[in-house]
C-alpha positions as CSV (number, residue, x, y, z in Angstrom):
1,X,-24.6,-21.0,9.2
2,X,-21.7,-23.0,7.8
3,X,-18.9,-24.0,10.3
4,X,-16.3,-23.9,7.1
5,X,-16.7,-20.1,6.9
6,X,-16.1,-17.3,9.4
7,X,-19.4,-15.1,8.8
8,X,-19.3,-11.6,10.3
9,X,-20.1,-8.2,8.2
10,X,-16.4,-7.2,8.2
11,X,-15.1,-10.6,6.7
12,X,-18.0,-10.4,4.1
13,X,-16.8,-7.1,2.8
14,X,-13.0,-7.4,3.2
15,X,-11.7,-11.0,3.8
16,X,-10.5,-13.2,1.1
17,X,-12.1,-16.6,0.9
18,X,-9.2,-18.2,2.3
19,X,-8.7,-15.8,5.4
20,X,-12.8,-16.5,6.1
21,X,-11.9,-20.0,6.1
22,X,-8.9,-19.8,8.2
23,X,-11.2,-18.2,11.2
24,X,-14.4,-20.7,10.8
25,X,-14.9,-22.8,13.4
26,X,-13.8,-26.0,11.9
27,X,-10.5,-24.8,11.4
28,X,-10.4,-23.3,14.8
29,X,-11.8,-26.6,16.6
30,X,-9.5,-28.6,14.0
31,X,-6.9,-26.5,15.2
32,X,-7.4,-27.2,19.0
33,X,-7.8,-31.0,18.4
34,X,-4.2,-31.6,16.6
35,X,-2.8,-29.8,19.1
36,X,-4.4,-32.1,21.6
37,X,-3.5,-35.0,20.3
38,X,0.2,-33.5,20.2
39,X,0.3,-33.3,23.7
40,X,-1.3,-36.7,24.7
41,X,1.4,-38.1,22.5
42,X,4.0,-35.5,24.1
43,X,3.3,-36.5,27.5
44,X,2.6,-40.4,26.8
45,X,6.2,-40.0,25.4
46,X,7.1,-38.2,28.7
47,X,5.9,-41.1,31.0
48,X,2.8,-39.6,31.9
49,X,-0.2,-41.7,32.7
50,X,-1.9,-40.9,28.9
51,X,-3.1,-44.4,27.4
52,X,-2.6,-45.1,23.9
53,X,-6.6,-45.9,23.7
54,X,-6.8,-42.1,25.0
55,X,-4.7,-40.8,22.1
56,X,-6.4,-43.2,19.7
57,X,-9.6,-42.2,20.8
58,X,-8.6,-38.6,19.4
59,X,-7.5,-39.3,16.0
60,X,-10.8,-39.7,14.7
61,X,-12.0,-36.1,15.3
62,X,-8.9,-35.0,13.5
63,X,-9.7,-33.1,9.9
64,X,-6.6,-33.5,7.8
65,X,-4.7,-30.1,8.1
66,X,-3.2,-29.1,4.3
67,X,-0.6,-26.8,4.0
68,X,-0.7,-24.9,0.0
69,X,1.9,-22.3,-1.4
70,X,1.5,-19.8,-3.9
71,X,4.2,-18.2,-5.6
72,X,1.8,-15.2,-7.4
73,X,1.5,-13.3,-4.5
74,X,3.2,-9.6,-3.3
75,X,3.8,-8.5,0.1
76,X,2.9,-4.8,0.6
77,X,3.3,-2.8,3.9
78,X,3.3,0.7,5.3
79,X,5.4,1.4,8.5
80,X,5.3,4.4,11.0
81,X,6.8,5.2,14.4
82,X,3.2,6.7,15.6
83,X,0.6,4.1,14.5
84,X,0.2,3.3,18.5
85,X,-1.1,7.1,18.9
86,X,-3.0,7.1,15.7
87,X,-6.2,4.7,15.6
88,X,-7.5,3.5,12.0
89,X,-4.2,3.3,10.5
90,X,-5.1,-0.1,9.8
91,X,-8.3,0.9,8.5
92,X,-7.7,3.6,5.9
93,X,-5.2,0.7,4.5
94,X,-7.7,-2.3,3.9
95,X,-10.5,0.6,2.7
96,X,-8.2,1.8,0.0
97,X,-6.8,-1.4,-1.0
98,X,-10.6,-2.8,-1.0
99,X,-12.0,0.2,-2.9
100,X,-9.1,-0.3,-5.7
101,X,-10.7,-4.1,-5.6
102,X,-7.5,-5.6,-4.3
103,X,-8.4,-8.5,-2.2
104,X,-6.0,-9.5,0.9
105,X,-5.2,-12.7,0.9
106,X,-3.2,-12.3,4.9
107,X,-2.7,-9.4,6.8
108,X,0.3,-9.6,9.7
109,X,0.7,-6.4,12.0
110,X,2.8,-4.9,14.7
111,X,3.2,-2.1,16.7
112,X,4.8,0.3,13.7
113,X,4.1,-2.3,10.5
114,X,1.1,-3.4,8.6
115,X,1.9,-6.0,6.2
116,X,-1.0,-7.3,3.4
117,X,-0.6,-10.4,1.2
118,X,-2.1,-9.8,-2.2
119,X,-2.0,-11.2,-5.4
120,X,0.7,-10.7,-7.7
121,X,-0.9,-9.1,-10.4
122,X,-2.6,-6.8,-8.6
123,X,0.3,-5.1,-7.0
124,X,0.0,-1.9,-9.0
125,X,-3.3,-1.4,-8.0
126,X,-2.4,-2.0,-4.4
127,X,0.6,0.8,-4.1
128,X,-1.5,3.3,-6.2
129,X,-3.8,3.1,-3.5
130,X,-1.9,3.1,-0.9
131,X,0.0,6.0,-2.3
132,X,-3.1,8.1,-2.7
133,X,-4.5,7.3,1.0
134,X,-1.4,8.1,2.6
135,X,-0.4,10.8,0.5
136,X,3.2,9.3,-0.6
137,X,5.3,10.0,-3.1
């Protein structure tokens, strides 16, 4: 199995490339180790007993963290006062944005909010289906 790529039936079916790549391993233990070295250099800074051969010594496992941007992308959400008392809310989103082939690029959520990044172009797509599952207007 590939330690680039989260692998689990749920991200085959619903997870953008990017969000599958975001939860794989490397990026999780790539994660951990930059945030290691952070603190070595935090607490060296401090006066703590952390020896520059320590921090040095952690650099190497680093993979090179890239940040991208895209401007072709659309924020859609549905909000409701009674998700908490309502299971699958969540659910019945992804399933109608996936069966209109929308593909999620992020998904944030609260405790009344569910917020999908998608592309741009297919934001049509997205609120028709949204509007049919939820019966809106």
């Amino acid at each position: 199995m590939p330690n680039d790529r989260y692998s689990n039936p749920l991200t085959e079916r619903y997870a953008s490339a990017e969000m599958s790549r975001i939860f794989s391993p490397d990026f999780k233990f790539g994660t951990w180790r930059r945030l290691w070295l952070a603190l070595a250099e935090a607490e060296r800074e401090l006066g703590l007993p952390v020896s520059q051969e320590a921090i040095e010594a952690i650099r190497p496992e680093l993979q090179p963290a890239a940040v991208t941007a895209r401007a072709d992308v659309a924020s859609v959400a549905i909000f409701g006062p009674d998700f908490r008392e309502r299971p699958g809310i969540a659910g019945q989103m992804f399933r109608s944005l996936a069966g209109q082939g929308v593909n999620i690029l992020a998904i944030s959520t609260s405790i009344s909010t569910i917020n999908c990044i998608i592309e741009l172009s297919r934001l049509s797509d997205a609120l028709r289906a949204i509007s049919q599952q939820f019966d809106l207007p």
